[in-house]
N, C-alpha and C positions, 0 to 999 in steps of 0.2 A: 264866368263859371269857376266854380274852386272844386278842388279835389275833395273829396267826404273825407272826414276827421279819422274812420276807419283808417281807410287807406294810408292817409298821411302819416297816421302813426306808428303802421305798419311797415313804410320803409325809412321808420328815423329809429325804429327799435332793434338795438343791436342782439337782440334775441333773433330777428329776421333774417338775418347773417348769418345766425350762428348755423339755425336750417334753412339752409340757401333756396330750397325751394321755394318758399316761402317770399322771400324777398323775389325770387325770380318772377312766378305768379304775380305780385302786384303788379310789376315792373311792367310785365305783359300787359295788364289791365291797363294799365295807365300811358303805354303806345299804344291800345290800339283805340281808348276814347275821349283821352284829355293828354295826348306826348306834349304838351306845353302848356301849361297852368299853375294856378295857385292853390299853396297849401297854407289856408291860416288856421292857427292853432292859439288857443290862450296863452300859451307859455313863450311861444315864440314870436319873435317878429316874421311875418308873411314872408315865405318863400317862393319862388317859382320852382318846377320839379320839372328839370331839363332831362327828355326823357331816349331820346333821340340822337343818334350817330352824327346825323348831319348839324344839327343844332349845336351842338355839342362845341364840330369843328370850327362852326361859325365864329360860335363865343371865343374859342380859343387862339380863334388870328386877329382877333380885335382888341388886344390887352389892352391898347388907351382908351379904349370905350367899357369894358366888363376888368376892373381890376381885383387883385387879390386880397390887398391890406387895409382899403375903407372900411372893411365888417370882419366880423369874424372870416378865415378863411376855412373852418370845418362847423357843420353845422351845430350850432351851439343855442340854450335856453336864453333869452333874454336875462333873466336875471344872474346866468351863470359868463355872460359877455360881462357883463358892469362889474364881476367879482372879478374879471379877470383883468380889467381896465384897471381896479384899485392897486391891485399887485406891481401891475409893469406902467405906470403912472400914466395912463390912459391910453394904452395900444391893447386892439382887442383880440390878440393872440399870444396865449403865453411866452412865444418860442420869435423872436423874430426873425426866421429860415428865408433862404432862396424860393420858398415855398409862398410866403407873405407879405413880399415887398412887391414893385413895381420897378417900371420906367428903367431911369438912370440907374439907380440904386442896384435893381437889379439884374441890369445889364453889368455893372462893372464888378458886383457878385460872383455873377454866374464866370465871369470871365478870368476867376484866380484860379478855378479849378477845370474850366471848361478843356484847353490844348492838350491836359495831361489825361482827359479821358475819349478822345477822339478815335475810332479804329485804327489809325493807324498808330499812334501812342499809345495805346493798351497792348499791345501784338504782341511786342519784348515782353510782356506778363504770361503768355502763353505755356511755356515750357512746368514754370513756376506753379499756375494753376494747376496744371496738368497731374504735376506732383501729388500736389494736396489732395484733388480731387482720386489720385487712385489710394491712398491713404485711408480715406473714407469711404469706399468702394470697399477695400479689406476691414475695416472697421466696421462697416455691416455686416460683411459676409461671415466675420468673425460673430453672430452673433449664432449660428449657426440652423439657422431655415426660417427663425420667426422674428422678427424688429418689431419698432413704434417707427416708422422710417420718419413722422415730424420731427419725435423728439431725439432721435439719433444718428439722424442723420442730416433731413433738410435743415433745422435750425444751424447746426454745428459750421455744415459745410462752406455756407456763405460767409459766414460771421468769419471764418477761419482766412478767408480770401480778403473779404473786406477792412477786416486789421490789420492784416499784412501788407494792403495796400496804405492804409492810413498810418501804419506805424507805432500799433499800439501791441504792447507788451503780448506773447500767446496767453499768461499766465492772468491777463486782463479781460481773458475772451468774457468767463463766467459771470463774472460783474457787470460789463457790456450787455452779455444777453439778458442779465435778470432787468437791468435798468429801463432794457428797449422794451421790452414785453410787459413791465410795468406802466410805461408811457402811451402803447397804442394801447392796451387791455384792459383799461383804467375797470372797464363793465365787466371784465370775466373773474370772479370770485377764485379760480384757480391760479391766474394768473397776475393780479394785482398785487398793489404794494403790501394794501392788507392783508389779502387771501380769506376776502370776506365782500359779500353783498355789502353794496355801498353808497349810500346817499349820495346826491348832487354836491351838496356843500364836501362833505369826505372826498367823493372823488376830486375833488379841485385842490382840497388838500393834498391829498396825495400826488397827484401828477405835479404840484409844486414842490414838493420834499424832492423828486425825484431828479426835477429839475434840479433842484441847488445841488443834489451829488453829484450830477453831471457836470455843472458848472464847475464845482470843486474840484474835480477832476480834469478838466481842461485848462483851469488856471494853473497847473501844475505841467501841464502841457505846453499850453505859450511858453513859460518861463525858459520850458529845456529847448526848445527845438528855435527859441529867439536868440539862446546862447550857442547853439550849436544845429545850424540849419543844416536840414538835410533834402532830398528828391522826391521825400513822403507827402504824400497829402494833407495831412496834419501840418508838416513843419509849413507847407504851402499858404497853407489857410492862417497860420503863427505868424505869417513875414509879410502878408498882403497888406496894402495899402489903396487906397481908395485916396484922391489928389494930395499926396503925398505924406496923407495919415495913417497909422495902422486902423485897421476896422475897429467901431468902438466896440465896447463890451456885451454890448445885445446882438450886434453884427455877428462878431466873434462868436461867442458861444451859442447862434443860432445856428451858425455853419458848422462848428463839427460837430453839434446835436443830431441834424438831418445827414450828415454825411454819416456819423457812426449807428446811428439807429435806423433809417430808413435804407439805406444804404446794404443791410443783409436783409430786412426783415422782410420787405416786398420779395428779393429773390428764393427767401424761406419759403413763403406762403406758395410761390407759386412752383417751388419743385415739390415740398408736399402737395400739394393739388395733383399735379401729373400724377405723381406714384400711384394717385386713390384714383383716378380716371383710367394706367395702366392697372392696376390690380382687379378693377373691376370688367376688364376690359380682356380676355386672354389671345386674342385676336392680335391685340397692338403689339404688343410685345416681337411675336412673329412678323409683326408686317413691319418690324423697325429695323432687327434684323434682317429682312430680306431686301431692306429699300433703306441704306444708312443713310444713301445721299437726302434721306425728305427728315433730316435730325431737324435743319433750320424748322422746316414746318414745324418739328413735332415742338421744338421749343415755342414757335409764334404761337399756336393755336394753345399751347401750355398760357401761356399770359394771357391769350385772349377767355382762354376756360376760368382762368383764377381770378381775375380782376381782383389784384390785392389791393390796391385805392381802390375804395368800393364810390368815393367822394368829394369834390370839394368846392367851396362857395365862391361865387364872383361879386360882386357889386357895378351897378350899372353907372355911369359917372352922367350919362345925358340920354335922352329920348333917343329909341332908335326902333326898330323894326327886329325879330327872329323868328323862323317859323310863322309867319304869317299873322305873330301877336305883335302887339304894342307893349314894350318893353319902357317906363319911365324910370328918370335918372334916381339914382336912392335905391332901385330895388333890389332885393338881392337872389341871387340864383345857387339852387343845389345843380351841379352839374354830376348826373350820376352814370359813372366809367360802367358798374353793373349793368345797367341796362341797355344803354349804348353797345356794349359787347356781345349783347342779345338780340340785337336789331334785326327783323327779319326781313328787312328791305336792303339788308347791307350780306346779309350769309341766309343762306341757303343752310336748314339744320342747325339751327344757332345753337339747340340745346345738345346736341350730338357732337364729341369729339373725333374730329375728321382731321388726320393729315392729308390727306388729299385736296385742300383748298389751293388752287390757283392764286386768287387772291384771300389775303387777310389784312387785312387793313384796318386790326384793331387799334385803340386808342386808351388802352391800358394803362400807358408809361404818361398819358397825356398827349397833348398837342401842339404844337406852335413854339412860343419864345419857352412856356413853361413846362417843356418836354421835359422829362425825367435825365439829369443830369447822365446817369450811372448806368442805362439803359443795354451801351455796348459791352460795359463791361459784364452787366448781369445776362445779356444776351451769352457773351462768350465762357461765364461757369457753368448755365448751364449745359449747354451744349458742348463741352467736355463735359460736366458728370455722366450725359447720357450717353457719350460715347464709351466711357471707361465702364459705365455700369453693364449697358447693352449686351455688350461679349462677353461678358459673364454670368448671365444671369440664362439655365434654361427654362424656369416656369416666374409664376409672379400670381398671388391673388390675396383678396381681404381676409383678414385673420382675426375678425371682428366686427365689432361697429367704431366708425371712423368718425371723429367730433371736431367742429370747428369752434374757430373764437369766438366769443359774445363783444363783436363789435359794430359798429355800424361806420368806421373810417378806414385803419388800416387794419385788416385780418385775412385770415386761411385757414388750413387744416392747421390742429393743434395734437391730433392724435393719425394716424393711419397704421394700425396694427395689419400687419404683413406678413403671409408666410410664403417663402422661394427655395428652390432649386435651383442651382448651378450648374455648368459644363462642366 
């Protein structure tokens, strides 16, 4: 049995995202009378549409069985995989990241930058965050009762931590954001390279232009931090070696692509998220204040509400069983974080923002080997922002209508106009 063509195209269209309801709705549909089946489509090669918490986990602890880099690793048109095969001489992801390799590869990846983002190797960054983030706290409050708190604040604030982690210029921040927001927004007319509705063949253009500034800009990078290594991320990622080679050139500028752009733009999406859940919410606010110690929560249940990877694809390497289906080798899988985060076998309330969850045991950041490198550290900005915000703030609500991105991979709010009162 396959999923109706409605449906299917319903959560590959990054319009669905943009009102989340909408994607939510399917999503429901589709756990509670096909959570594990196929969506074939003309344009596409046949997907399975992994709908389910548990399923999800399954796939995720078995990376020699469900790999990332045999297929596309985001869901992509068949004819828009073969454009992108011609480009990067036959690998079906523009970007070669931690994100779309495997195995060894990217065990030994993950492992240049992996010690230096551990809890207790992030800690010494604490004070330093803390800075920044009350910086930005008076940055808002300076706007005096009304913000866009996406565009000035959640975008700004991470990007500002995540640079300074990696080592790149402040005066480089602007460039970074325009490039990252071009690269996941390829679909949003506001946000694109164009700043225009965009064909398939265009968009692929453009997410390649963007590429190569990016590239440009890291080659510029290796050079300095090879002649002069430094503690930074970047230089880490400039000095690494893989059995006693530097990373090759797809290597290399795949890892500081996903560490400089994915790296704020997930924690973007999902502290504007909170703000549009507190502002709607006048309740929270007071119950955050009254009970600081449940901040962890309010951050967990903040990424379990935003699911900024709304997605990404696996491929099966050999026959196996999930979910009570028959999975053969070659097929490939949407594993979708949205829906999973919605599960109402796994939360009680799924669509209601509750700090009071005992357990949350979302899978947001992902799962297993391919857990979200950067997770503690984005755990620990936001929980200082909200600490630094908290005590300052005495009211909080929508000062508008709040618009998300037109994406259907990585997105969030892109607007939450806000009006507040202070102590």
């Amino acid at each position: 049995m396959t999923i109706s063509e409605a449906l299917a195209r319903t959560i590959i269209d990054p319009k669905s995202y943009a009102q989340r309801e909408i994607a939510d709705a399917a999503f429901t549909q589709i756990r509670a009378e096909q959570p594990l089946d196929k969506a074939e489509l003309p344009d596409f090669d046949p997907f399975w549409v992994v709908s389910r918490h548990a399923d999800i986990k399954e796939i995720e602890r078995q990376p020699d069985i469900f790999r990332n880099g045999d297929k596309s690793t985001f869901l992509s048109p068949r004819d828009g995989v073969e454009r992108v095969k011609g480009l990067t001489g036959g690998e079906p992801n523009l970007i070669r990241s931690l994100v779309s390799v495997d195995g060894d590869e990217h065990k030994a990846l993950r492992g240049v930058v992996f010690p230096h983002v551990t809890p207790r190797a992030i800690k010494p960054l604490e004070d330093q965050i803390r800075q920044i983030a009350r910086e930005f706290v008076d940055h808002m409050l300076g706007f005096g009762g009304e913000v866009d708190f996406a565009q000035d604040v959640a975008f700004l604030y991470p990007l500002r931590v995540i640079m300074t982690v990696l080592g790149v210029p402040q005066e480089d921040e602007p460039f970074m954001l325009k490039l990252t927001q071009e690269l996941f927004n390829n679909a949003d007319p506001e946000l694109n390279r164009r700043r225009a509705e965009l064909t398939p063949d265009e968009m692929l253009k453009s997410l390649w232009e963007t590429t190569m500034e990016l590239e440009a800009y890291f080659a510029a990078v290796t050079e300095k931090f090879r002649a002069n290594p430094t503690g930074q991320i970047n230089s880490l990622i400039a000095n690494a070696t893989i059995n006693g080679e530097y990373l090759n050139h797809r290597q290399l500028m795949g890892y500081y692509i996903i560490a400089a752009t994915a790296g704020h733009d997930t924690t973007s999406n999902t502290t504007a998220g909170a703000m549009w859940a507190l502002a709607e919410r006048p309740e929270l606010l007071r119950a955050m204040q009254d009970n600081p110690d449940r901040i962890n929560a309010f951050v967990e249940e903040s990424i379990r509400w935003e699911v900024p990877v709304k997605h990404f694809m696996r491929s099966a390497v050999t026959d196996c069983e999930i979910g009570g289906r028959q999975i053969k080798a070659g097929d490939w899988l949407m594993l979708s974080y949205q829906s999973a985060n919605r599960d109402e076998t796994v939360w009680a309330d799924p669509f209601d923002f509750r700090i009071d969850r005992d357990q949350n045991p979302q899978i947001a950041f992902g799962y297993g080997v391919h857990v979200c490198l950067g997770q503690h550290l984005a755990r620990m900005e936001m929980r200082i922002l909200w600490e630094e915000l908290f005590v300052r703030l005495r009211s909080v609500e929508m000062n508008g209508r709040g618009e998300r991105t037109i994406s259907n991979f990585v997105c969030g709010p892109k607007h939450v106009p806000i009006r507040f009162t202070v102590n």
